[in-house]
C-alpha positions in Angstrom: 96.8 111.1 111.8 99.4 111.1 109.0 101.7 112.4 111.5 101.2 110.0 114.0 101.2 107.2 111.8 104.7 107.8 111.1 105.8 108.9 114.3 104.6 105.4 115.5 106.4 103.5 112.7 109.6 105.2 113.4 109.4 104.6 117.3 108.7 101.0 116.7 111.5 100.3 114.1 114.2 102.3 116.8 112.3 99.6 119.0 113.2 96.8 117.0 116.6 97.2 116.4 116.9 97.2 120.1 115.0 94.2 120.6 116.9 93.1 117.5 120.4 93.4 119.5 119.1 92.2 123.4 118.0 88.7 121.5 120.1 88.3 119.2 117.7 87.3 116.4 115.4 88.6 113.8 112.5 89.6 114.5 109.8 91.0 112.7 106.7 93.8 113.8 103.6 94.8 112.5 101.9 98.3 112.1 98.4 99.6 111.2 98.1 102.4 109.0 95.1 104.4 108.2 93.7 105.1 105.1 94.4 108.7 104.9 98.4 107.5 105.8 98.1 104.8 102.8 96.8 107.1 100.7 99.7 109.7 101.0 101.3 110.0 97.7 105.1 109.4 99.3 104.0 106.9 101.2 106.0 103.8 100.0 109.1 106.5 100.1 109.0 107.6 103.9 108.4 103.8 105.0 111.5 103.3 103.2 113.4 106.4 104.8 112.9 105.1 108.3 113.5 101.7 107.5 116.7 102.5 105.5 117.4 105.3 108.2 117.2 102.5 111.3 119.0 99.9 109.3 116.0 97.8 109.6 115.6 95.1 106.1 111.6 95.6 105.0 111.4 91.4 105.4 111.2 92.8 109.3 107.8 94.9 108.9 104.6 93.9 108.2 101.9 97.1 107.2 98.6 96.0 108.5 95.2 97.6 106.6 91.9 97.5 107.0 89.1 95.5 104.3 88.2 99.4 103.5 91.4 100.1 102.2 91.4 97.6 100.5 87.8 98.3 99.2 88.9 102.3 98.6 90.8 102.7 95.1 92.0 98.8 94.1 94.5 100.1 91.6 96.1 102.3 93.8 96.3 100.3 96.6 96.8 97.3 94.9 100.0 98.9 92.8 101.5 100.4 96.4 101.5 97.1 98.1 102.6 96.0 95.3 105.5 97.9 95.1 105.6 97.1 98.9 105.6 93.6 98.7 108.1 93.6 95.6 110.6 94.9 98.6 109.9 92.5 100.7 107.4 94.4 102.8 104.7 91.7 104.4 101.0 92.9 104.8 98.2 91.3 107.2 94.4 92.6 106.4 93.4 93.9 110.4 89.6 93.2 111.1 88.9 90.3 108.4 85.6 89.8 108.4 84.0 93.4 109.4 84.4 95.0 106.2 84.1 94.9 102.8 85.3 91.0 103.0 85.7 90.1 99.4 87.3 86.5 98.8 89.0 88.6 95.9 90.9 90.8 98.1 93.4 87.6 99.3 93.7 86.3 95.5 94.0 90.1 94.2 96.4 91.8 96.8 100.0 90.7 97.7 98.5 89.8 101.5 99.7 87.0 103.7 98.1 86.9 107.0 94.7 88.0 108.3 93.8 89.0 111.5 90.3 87.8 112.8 88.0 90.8 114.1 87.8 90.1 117.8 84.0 90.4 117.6 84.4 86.9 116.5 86.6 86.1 119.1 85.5 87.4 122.0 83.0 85.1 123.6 83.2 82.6 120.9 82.9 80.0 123.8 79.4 81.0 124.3 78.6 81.5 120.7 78.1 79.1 118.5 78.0 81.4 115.2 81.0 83.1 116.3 83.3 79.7 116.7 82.1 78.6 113.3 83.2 82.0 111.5 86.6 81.6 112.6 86.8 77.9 111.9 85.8 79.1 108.6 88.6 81.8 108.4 90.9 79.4 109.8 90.0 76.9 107.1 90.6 79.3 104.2 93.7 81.3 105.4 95.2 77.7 105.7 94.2 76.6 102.1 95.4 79.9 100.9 98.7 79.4 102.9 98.2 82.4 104.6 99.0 83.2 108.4 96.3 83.8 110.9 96.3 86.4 113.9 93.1 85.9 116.1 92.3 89.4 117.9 90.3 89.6 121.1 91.7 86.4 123.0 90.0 87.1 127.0 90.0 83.7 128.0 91.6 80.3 128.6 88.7 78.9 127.0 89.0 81.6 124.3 92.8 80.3 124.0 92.0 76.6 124.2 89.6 76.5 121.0 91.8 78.9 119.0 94.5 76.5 119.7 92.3 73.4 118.8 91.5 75.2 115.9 95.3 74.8 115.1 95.3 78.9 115.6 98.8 79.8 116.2 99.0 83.5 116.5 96.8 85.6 118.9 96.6 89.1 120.6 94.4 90.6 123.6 93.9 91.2 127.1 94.7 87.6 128.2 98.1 88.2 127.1 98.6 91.7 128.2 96.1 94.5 129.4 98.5 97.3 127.8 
């Protein structure tokens, strides 16, 4: 998986540059890493190789984790992002809400968006519990000033209350089946 991970990074920074050059403005991508990757002990060091070897500034890349990284060893992870962050790295915690969600992950580690889990998305038109949980994630990532990517997004009606819910970023098979 380590392998992969980085394979995948490197592709999509080669990527960006070229999407950097056909519109002529920055743009910026993000990329889940596993635990075992984020564990690695070079791994600030080889993000930085292929971002310094593709000419990319880290202000373009955003590393997306899971809540169990985050709930794994704090002091390590919290010193990599860190480190991350201090280099203008951007993180996003993927599948908010599924995990270990601890209020004192978004006050404790340098993250700035959160993507909601789509098994509070999806169907959230028919589900009463599931629109108020991302109201609520909506409410606090706003309060804490940090972004919001809603995951799952099926449906028009899916996309109209997201929208009403002043949600501005989404992802799923609405959008794109691939």
């Amino acid at each position: 998986i380590v392998s992969i991970d980085f394979y995948v990074f490197e592709v999509v920074c080669k990527q960006l540059v070229i999407w950097r050059e056909f519109f002529g403005q920055d743009l910026s991508v993000a990329v889940n890493f596993s635990a075992i990757s984020f564990a690695e002990e070079d791994f600030i060091e080889r993000i930085l190789g292929i971002l310094k070897a593709q000419g990319i500034p880290p202000r373009w890349v955003k590393v997306e984790l899971t809540e169990t990284i985050l709930a794994s060893d704090a002091v390590m992870v919290q010193r990599k992002m860190q480190r991350l962050c201090d280099l203008g790295v951007c993180f996003s915690i993927d599948d908010f809400g599924t995990g270990y969600s601890s209020l004192s992950y978004l006050k404790r580690f340098p993250v700035d968006t959160l993507k909601i889990d789509r098994s509070f998305v999806f169907g959230m038109e028919f589900d009463a519990s599931k629109a108020q949980i991302v109201r609520t994630i909506l409410v606090l990532a706003k309060s804490l000033g940090l972004g919001v990517v809603a995951e799952g997004i099926e449906t028009v009606e899916a996309l109209k209350m997201l929208r009403d819910l002043d949600c501005e970023h989404g992802q799923g098979y609405f959008f794109s089946a691939a």
